[in-house]
mmCIF file of the C-alpha atoms, coordinates in Angstrom:
data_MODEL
# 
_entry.id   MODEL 
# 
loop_
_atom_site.group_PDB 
_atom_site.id 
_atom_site.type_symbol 
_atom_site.label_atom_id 
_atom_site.label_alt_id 
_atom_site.label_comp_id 
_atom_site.label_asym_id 
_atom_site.label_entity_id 
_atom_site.label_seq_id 
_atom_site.pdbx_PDB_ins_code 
_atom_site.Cartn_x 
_atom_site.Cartn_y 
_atom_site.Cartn_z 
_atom_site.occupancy 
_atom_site.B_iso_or_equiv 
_atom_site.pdbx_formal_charge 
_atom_site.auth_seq_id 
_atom_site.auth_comp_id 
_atom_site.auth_asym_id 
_atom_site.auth_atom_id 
_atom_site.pdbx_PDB_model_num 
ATOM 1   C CA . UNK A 1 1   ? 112.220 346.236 290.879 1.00 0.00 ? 1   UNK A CA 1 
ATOM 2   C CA . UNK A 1 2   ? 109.726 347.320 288.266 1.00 0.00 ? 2   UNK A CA 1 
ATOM 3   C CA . UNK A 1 3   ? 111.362 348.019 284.557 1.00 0.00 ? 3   UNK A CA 1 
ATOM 4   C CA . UNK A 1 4   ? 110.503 350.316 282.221 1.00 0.00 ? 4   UNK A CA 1 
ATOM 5   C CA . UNK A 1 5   ? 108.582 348.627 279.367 1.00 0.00 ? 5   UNK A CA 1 
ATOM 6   C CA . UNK A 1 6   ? 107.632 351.989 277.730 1.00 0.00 ? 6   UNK A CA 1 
ATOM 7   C CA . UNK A 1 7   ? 111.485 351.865 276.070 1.00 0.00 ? 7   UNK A CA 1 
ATOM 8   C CA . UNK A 1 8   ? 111.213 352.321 272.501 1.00 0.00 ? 8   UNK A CA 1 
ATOM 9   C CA . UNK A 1 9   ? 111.892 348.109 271.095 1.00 0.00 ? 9   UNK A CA 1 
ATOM 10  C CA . UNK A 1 10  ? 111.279 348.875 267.495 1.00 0.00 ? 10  UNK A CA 1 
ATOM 11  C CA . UNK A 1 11  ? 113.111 345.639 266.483 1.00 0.00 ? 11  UNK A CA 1 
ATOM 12  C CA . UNK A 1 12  ? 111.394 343.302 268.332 1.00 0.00 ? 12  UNK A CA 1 
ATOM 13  C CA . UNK A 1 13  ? 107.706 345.355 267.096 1.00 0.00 ? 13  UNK A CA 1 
ATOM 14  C CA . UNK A 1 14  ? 109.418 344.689 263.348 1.00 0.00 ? 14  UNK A CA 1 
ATOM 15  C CA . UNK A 1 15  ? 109.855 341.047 264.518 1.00 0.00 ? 15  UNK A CA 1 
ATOM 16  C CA . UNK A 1 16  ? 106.481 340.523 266.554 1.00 0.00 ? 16  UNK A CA 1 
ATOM 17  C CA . UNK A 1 17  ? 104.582 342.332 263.640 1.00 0.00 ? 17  UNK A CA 1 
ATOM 18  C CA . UNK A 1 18  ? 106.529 339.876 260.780 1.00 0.00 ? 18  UNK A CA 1 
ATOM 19  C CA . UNK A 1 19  ? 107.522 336.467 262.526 1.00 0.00 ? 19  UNK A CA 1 
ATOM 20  C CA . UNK A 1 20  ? 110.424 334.879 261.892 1.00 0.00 ? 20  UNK A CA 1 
ATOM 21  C CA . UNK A 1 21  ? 109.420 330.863 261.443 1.00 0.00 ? 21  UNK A CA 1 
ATOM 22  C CA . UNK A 1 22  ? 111.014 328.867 260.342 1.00 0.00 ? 22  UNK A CA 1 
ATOM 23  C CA . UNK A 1 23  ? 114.158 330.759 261.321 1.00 0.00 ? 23  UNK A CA 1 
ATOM 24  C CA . UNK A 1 24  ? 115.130 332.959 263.754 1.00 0.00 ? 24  UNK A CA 1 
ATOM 25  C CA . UNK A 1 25  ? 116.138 337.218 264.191 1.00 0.00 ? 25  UNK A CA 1 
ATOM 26  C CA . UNK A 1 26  ? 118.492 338.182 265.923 1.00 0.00 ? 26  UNK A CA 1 
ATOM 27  C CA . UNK A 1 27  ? 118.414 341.840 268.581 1.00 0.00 ? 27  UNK A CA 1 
ATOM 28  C CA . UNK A 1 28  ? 121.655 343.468 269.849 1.00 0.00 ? 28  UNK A CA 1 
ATOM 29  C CA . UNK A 1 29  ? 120.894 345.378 273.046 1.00 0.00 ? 29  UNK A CA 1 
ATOM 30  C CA . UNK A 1 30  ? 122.032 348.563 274.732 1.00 0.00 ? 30  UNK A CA 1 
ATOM 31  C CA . UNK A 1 31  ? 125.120 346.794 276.621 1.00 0.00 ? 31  UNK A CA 1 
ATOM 32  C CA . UNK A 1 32  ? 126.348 344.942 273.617 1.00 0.00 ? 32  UNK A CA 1 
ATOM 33  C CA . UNK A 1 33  ? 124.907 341.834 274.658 1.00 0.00 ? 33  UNK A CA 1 
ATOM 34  C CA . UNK A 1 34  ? 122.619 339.440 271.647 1.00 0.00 ? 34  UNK A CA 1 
ATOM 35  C CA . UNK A 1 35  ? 119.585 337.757 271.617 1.00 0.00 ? 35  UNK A CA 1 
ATOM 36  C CA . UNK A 1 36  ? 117.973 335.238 268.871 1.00 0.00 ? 36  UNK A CA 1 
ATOM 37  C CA . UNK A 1 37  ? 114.102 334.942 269.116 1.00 0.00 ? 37  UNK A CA 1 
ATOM 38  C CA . UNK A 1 38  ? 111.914 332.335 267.127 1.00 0.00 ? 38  UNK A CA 1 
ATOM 39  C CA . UNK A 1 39  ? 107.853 333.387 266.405 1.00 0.00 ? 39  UNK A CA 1 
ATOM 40  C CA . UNK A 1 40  ? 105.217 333.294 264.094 1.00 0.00 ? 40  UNK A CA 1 
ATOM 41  C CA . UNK A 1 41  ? 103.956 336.746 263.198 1.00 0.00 ? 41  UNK A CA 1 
ATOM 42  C CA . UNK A 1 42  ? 101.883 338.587 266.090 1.00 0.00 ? 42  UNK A CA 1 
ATOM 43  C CA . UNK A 1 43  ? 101.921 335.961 268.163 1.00 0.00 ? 43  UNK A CA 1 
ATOM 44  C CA . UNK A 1 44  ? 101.870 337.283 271.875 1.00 0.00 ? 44  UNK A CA 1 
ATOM 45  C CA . UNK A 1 45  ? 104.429 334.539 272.753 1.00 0.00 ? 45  UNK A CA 1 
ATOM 46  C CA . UNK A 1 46  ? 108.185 333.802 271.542 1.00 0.00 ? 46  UNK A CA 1 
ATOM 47  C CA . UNK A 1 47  ? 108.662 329.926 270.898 1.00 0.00 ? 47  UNK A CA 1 
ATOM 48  C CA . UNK A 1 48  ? 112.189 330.639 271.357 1.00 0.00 ? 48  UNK A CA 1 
ATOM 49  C CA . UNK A 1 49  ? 114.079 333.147 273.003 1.00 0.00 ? 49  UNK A CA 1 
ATOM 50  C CA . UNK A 1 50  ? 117.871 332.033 272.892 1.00 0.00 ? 50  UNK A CA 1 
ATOM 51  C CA . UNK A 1 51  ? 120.090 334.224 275.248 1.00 0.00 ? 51  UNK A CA 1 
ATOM 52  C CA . UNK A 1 52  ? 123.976 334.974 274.457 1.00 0.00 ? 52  UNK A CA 1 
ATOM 53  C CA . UNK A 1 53  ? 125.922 334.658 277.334 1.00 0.00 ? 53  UNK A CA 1 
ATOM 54  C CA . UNK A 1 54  ? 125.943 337.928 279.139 1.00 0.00 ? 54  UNK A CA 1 
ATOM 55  C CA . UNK A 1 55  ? 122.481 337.875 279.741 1.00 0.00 ? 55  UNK A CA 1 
ATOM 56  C CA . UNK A 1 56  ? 120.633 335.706 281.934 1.00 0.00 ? 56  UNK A CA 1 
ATOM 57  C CA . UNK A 1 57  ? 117.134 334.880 281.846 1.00 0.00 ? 57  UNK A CA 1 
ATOM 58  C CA . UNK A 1 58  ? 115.183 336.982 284.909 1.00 0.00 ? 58  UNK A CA 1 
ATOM 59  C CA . UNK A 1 59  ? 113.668 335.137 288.125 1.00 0.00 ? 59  UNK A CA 1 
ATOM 60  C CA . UNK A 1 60  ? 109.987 335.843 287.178 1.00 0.00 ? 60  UNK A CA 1 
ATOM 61  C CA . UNK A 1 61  ? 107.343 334.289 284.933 1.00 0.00 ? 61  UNK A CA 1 
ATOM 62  C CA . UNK A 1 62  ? 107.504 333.267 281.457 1.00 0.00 ? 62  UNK A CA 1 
ATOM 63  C CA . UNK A 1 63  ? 111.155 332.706 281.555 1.00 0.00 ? 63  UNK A CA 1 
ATOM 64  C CA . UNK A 1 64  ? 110.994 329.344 284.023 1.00 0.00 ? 64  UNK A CA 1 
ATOM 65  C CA . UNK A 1 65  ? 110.416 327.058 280.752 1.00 0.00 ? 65  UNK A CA 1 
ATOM 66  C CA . UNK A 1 66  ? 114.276 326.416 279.927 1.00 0.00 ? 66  UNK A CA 1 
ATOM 67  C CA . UNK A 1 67  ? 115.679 323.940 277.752 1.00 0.00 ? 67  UNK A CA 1 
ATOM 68  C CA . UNK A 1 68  ? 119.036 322.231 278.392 1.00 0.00 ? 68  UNK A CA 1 
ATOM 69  C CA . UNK A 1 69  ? 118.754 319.601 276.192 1.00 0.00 ? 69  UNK A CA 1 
ATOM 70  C CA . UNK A 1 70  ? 118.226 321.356 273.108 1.00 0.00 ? 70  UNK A CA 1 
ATOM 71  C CA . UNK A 1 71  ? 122.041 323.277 273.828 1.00 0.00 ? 71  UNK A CA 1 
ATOM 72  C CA . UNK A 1 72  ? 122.929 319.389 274.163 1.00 0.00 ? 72  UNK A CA 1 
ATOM 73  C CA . UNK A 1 73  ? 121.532 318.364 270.845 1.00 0.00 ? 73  UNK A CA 1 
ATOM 74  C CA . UNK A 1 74  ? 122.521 321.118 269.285 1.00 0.00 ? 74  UNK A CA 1 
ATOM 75  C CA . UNK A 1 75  ? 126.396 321.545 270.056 1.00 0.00 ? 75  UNK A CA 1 
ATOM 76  C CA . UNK A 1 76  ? 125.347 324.874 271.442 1.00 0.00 ? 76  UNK A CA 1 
ATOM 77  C CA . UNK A 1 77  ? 128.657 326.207 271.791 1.00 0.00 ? 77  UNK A CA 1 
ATOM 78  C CA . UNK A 1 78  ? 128.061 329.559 273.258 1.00 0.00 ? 78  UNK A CA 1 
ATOM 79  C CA . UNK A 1 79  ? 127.239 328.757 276.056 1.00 0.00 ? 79  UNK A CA 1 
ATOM 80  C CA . UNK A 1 80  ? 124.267 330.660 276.180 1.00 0.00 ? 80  UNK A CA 1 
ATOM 81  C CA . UNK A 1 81  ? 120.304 329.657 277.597 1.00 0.00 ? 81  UNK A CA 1 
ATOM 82  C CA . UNK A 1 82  ? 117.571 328.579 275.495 1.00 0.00 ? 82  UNK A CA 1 
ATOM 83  C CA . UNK A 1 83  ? 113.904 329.716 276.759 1.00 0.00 ? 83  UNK A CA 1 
ATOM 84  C CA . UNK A 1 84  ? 110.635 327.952 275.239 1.00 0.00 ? 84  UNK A CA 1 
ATOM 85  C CA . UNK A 1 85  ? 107.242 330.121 275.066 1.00 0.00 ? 85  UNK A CA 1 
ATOM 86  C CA . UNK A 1 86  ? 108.435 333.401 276.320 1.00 0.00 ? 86  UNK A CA 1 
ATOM 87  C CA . UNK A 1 87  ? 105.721 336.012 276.226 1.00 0.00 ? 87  UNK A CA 1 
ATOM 88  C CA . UNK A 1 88  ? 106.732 339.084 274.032 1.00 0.00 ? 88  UNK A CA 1 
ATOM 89  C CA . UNK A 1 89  ? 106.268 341.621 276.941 1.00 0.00 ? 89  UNK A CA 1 
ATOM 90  C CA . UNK A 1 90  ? 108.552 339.667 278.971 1.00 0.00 ? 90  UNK A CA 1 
ATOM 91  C CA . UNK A 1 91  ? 110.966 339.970 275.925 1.00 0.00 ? 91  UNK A CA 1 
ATOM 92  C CA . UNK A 1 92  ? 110.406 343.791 276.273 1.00 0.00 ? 92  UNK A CA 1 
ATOM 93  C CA . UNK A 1 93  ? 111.356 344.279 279.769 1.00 0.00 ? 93  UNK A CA 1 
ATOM 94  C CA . UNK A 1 94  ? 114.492 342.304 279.726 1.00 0.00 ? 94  UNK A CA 1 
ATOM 95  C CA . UNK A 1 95  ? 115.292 344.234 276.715 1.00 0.00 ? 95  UNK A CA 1 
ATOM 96  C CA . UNK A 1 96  ? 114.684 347.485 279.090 1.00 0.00 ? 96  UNK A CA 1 
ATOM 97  C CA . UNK A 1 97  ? 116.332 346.360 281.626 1.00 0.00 ? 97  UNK A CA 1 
ATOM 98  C CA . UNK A 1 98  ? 119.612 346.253 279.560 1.00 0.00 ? 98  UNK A CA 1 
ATOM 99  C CA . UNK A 1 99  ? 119.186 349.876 278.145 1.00 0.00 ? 99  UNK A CA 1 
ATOM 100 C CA . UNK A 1 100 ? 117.282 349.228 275.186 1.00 0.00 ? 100 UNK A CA 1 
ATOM 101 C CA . UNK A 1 101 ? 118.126 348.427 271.648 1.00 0.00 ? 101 UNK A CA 1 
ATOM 102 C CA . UNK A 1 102 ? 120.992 349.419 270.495 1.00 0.00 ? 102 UNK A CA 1 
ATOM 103 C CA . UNK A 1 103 ? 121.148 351.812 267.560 1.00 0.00 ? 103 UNK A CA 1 
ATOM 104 C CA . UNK A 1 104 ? 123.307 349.309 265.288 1.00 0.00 ? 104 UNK A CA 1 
ATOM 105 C CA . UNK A 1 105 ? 121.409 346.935 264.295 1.00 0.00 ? 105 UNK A CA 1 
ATOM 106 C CA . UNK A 1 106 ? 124.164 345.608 261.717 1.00 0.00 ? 106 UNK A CA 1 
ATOM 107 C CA . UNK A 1 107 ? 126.741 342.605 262.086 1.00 0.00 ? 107 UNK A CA 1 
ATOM 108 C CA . UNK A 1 108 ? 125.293 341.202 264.413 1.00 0.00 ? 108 UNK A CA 1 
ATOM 109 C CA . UNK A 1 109 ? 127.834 338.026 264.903 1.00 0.00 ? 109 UNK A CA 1 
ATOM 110 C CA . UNK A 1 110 ? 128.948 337.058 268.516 1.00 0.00 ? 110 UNK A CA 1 
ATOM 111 C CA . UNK A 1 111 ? 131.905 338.816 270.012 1.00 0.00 ? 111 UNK A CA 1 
ATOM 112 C CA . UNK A 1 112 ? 134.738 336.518 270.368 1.00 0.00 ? 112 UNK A CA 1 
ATOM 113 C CA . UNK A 1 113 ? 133.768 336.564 274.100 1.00 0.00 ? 113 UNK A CA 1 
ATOM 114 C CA . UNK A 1 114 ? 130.544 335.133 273.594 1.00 0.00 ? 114 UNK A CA 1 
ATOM 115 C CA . UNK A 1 115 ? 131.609 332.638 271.051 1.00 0.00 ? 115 UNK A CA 1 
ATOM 116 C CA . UNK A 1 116 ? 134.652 331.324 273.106 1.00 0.00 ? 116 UNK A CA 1 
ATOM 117 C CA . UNK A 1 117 ? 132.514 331.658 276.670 1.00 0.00 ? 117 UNK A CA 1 
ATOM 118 C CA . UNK A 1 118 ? 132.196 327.733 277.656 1.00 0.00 ? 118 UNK A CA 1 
ATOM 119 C CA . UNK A 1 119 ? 135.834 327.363 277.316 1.00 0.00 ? 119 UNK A CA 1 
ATOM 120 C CA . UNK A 1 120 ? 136.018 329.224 280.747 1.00 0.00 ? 120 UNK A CA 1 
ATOM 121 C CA . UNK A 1 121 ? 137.389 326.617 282.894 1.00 0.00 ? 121 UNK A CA 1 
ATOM 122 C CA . UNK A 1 122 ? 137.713 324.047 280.333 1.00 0.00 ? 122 UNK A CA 1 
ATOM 123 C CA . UNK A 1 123 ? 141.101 322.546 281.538 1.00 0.00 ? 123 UNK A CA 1 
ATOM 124 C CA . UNK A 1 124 ? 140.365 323.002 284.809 1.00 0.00 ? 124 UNK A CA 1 
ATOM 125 C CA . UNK A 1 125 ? 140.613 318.850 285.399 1.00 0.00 ? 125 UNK A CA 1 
ATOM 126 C CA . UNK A 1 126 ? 144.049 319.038 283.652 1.00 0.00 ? 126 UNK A CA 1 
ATOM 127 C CA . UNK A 1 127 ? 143.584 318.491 279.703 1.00 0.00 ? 127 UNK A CA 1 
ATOM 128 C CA . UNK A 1 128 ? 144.409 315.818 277.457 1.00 0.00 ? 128 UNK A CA 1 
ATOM 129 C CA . UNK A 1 129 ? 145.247 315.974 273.637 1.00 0.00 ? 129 UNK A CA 1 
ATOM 130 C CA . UNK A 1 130 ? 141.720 315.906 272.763 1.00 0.00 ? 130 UNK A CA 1 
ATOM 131 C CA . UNK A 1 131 ? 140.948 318.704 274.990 1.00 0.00 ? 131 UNK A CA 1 
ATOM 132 C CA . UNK A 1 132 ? 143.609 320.644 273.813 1.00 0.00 ? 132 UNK A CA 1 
ATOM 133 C CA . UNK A 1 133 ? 142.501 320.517 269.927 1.00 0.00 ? 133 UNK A CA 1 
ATOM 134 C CA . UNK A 1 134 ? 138.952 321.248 270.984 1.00 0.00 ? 134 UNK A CA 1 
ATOM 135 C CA . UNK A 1 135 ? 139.755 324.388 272.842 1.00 0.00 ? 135 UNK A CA 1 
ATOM 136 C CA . UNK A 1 136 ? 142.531 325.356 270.534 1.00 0.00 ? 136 UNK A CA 1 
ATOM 137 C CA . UNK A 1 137 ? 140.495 324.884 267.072 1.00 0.00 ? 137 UNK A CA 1 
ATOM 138 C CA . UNK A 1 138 ? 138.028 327.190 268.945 1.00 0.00 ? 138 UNK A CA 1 
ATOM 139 C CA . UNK A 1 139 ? 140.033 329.676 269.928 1.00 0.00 ? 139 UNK A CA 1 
ATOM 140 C CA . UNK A 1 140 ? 142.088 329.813 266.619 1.00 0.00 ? 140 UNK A CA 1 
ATOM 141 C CA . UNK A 1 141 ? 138.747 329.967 264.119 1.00 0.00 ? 141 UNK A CA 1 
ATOM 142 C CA . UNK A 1 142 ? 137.334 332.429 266.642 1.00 0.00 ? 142 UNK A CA 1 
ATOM 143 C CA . UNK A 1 143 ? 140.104 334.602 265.181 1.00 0.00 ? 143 UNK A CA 1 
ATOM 144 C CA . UNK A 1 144 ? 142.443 334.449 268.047 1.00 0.00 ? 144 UNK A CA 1 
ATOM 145 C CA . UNK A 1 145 ? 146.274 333.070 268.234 1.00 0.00 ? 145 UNK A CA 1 
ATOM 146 C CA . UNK A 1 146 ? 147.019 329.602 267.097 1.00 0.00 ? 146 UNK A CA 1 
ATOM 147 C CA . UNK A 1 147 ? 147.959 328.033 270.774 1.00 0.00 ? 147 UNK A CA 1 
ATOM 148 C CA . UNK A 1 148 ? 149.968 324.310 271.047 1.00 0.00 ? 148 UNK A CA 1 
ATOM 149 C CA . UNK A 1 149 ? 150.371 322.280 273.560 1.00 0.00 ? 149 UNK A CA 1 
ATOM 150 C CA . UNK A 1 150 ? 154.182 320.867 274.036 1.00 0.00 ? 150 UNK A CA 1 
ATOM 151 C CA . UNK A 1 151 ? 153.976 317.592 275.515 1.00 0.00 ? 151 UNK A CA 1 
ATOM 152 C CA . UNK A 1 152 ? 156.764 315.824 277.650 1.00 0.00 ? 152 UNK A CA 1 
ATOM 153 C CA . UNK A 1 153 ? 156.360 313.148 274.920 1.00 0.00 ? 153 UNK A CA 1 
ATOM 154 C CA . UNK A 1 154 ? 154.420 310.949 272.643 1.00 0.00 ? 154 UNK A CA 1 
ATOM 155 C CA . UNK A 1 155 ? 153.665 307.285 272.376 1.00 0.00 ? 155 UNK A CA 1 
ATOM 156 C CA . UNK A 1 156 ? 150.773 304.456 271.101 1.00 0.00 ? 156 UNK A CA 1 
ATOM 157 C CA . UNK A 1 157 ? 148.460 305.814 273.471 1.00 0.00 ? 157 UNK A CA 1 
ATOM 158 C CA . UNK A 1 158 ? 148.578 309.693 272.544 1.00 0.00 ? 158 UNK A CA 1 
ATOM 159 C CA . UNK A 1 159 ? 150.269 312.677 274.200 1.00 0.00 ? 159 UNK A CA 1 
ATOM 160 C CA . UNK A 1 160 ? 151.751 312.832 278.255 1.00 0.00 ? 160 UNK A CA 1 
ATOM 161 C CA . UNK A 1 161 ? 154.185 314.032 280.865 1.00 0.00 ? 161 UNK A CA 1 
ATOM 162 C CA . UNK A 1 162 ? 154.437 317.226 281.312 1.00 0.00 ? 162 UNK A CA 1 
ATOM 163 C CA . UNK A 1 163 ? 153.321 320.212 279.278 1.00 0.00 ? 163 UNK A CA 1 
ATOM 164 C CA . UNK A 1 164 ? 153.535 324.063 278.326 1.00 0.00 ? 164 UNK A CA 1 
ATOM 165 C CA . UNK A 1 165 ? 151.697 326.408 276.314 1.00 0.00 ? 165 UNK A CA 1 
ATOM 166 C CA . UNK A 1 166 ? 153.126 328.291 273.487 1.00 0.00 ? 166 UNK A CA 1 
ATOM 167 C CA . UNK A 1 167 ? 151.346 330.510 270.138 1.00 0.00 ? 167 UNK A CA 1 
ATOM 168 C CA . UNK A 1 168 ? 152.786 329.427 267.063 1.00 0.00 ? 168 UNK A CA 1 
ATOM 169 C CA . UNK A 1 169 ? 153.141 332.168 264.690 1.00 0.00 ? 169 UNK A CA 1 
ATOM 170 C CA . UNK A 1 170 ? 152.457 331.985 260.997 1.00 0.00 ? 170 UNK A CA 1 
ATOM 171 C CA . UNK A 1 171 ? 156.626 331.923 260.478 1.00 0.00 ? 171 UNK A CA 1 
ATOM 172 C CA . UNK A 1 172 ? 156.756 329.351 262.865 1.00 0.00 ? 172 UNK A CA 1 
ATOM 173 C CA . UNK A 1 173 ? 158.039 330.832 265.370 1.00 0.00 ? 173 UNK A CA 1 
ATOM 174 C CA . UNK A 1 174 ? 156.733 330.279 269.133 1.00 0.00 ? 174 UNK A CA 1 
ATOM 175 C CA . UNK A 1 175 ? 155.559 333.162 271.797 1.00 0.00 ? 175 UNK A CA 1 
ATOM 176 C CA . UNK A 1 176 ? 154.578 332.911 275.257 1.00 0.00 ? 176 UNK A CA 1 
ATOM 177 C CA . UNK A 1 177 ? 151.006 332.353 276.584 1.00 0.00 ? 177 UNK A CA 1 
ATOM 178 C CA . UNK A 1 178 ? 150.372 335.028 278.815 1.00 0.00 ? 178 UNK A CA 1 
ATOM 179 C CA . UNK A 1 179 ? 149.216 333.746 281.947 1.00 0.00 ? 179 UNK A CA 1 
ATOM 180 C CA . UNK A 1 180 ? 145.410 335.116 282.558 1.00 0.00 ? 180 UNK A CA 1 
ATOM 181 C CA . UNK A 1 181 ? 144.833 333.112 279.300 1.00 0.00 ? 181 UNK A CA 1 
ATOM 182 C CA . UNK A 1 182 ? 145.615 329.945 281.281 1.00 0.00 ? 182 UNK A CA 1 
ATOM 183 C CA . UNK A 1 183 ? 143.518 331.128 283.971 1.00 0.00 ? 183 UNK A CA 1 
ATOM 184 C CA . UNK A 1 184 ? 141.238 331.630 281.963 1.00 0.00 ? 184 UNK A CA 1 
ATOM 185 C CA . UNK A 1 185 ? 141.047 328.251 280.609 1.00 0.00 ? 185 UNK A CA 1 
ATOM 186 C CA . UNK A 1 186 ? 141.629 326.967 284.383 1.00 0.00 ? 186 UNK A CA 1 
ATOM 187 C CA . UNK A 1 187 ? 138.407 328.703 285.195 1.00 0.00 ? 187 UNK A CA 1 
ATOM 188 C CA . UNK A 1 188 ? 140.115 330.989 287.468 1.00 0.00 ? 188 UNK A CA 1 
ATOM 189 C CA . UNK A 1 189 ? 140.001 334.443 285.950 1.00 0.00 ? 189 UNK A CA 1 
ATOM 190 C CA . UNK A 1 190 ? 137.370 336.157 283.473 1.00 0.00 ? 190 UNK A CA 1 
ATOM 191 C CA . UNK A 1 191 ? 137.813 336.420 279.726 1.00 0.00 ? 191 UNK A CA 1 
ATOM 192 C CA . UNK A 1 192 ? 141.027 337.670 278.634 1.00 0.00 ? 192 UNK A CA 1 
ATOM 193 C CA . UNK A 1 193 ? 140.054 340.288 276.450 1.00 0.00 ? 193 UNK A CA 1 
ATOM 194 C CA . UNK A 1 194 ? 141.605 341.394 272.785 1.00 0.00 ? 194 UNK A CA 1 
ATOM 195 C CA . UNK A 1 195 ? 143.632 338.676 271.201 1.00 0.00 ? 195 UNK A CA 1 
ATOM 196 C CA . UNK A 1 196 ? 146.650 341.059 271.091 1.00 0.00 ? 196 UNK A CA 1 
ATOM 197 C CA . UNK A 1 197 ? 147.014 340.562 274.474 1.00 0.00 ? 197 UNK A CA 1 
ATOM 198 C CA . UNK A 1 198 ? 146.972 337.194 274.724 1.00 0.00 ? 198 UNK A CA 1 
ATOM 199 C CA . UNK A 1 199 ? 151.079 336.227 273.299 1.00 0.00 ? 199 UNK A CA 1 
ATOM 200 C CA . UNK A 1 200 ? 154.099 337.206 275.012 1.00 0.00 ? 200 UNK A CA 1 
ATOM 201 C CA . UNK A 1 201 ? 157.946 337.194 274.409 1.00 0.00 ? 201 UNK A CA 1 
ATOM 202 C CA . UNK A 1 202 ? 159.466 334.657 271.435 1.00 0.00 ? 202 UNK A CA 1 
ATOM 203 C CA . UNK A 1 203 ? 160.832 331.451 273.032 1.00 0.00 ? 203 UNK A CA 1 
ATOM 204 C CA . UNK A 1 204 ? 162.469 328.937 271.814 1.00 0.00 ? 204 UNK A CA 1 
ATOM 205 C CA . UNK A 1 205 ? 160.752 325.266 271.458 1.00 0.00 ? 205 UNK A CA 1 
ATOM 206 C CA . UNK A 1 206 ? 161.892 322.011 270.868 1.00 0.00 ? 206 UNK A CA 1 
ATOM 207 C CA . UNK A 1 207 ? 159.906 318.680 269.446 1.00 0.00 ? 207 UNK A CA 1 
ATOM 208 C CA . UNK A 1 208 ? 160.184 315.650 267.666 1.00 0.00 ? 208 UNK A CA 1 
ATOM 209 C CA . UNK A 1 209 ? 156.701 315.104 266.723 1.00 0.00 ? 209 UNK A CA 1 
ATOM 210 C CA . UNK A 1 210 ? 153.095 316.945 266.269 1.00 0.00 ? 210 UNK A CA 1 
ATOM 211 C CA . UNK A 1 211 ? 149.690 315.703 265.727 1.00 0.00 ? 211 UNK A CA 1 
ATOM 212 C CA . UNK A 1 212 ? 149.263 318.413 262.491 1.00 0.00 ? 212 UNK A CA 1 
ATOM 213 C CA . UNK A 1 213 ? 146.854 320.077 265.039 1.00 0.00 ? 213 UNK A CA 1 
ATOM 214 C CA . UNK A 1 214 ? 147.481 322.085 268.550 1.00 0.00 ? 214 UNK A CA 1 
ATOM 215 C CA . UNK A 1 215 ? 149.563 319.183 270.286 1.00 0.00 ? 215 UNK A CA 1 
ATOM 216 C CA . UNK A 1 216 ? 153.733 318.379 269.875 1.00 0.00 ? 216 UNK A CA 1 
ATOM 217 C CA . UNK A 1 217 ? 155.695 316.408 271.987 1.00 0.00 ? 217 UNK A CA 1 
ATOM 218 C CA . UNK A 1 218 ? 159.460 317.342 272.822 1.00 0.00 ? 218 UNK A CA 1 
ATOM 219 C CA . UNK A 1 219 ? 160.102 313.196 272.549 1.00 0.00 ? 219 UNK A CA 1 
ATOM 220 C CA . UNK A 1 220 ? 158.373 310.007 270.634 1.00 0.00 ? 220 UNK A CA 1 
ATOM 221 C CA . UNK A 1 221 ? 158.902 307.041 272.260 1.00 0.00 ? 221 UNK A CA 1 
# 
């Protein structure tokens, strides 16, 4: 289907007319969703056109040239797409085909969706300690609760058995994980929205040791 490319893109024009080498500028769309785009000034092609997740680069030509490796090397962790030598106009209509600019043009930082959007499915081979720090740490300087992991127990080799998923609070006190947050990290439901929804009901918990991170264990052996 053909897209409007008269829509008014004043941001990229401002970015096309200026460059932005040896950095990059960054375009919030009509839907909420971010780009970052890397040129000199007029050129008629992007070098890099980085899209957050929630957009996906179209089927057509002068998006084919993408670039795993540099979300690799660089620890993307977005989990977004990288595109090499994107031509401007194609820029434009993908830009159209999400409504247009949006109007705000300020804070432009990742919503903690985007940020957090590789950790969909992240446990889904069943965790281990390490796992559980990674996701948690992510999670918790994304702004969202600080989750633990209560192991069955704790030994030489780390943290095993069984386990369950609590939010500590800042008191110390534990909540419940609400379940679509699991999912979530099971990779069997979508993102679970606001952070407020994400803790239950205070339960009690138990341990006898912690790793000063995201994992305890109810024994030590």
């Amino acid at each position: 289907m053909h897209q409007d490319t008269q829509t008014s893109t004043p941001q990229l024009d401002e970015i096309t007319a200026r460059g932005t080498a040896p950095t990059s500028a960054r375009i919030r769309l009509a839907d909420g969703t971010l780009l970052d785009i890397e040129m000199w000034p007029n050129a008629a092609v992007a070098d890099m056109v980085y899209l957050f997740p929630g957009l996906t680069a179209p089927d057509s030509p002068g998006w084919q040239n993408q670039d795993p490796w540099e979300d690799y090397l660089t620890g993307d962790e977005h989990g977004g797409t990288h595109c090499l030598e994107v031509p401007v106009e194609a820029i434009r209509e993908l830009i159209a085909a999400h409504g247009g600019e949006h109007q705000d043009q300020t804070d432009l930082e990742p919503t903690a969706e985007m940020r957090l959007h590789s950790l969909r499915g992240f446990f889904s081979t069943g965790p281990n300690d390490h796992d559980v720090h990674t996701a948690f740490a992510r999670i918790h300087e994304a702004g969202g609760p600080y989750l633990v992991c209560v192991w069955e127990y704790a030994d030489d080799h780390g943290f095993g058995g069984t386990r369950a998923f609590y939010a500590e609070a800042e008191n110390g006190t534990f909540h419940e994980v609400r379940p679509h947050v699991l999912q979530w990290l099971n990779g069997q439901a979508a993102f679970p929205g606001p952070f407020a929804n994400w803790t239950g009901a205070h339960v009690p918990v138990a341990f006898e040791v912690s790793d000063d991170t995201h994992n305890y264990a109810r024994t030590e052996r």
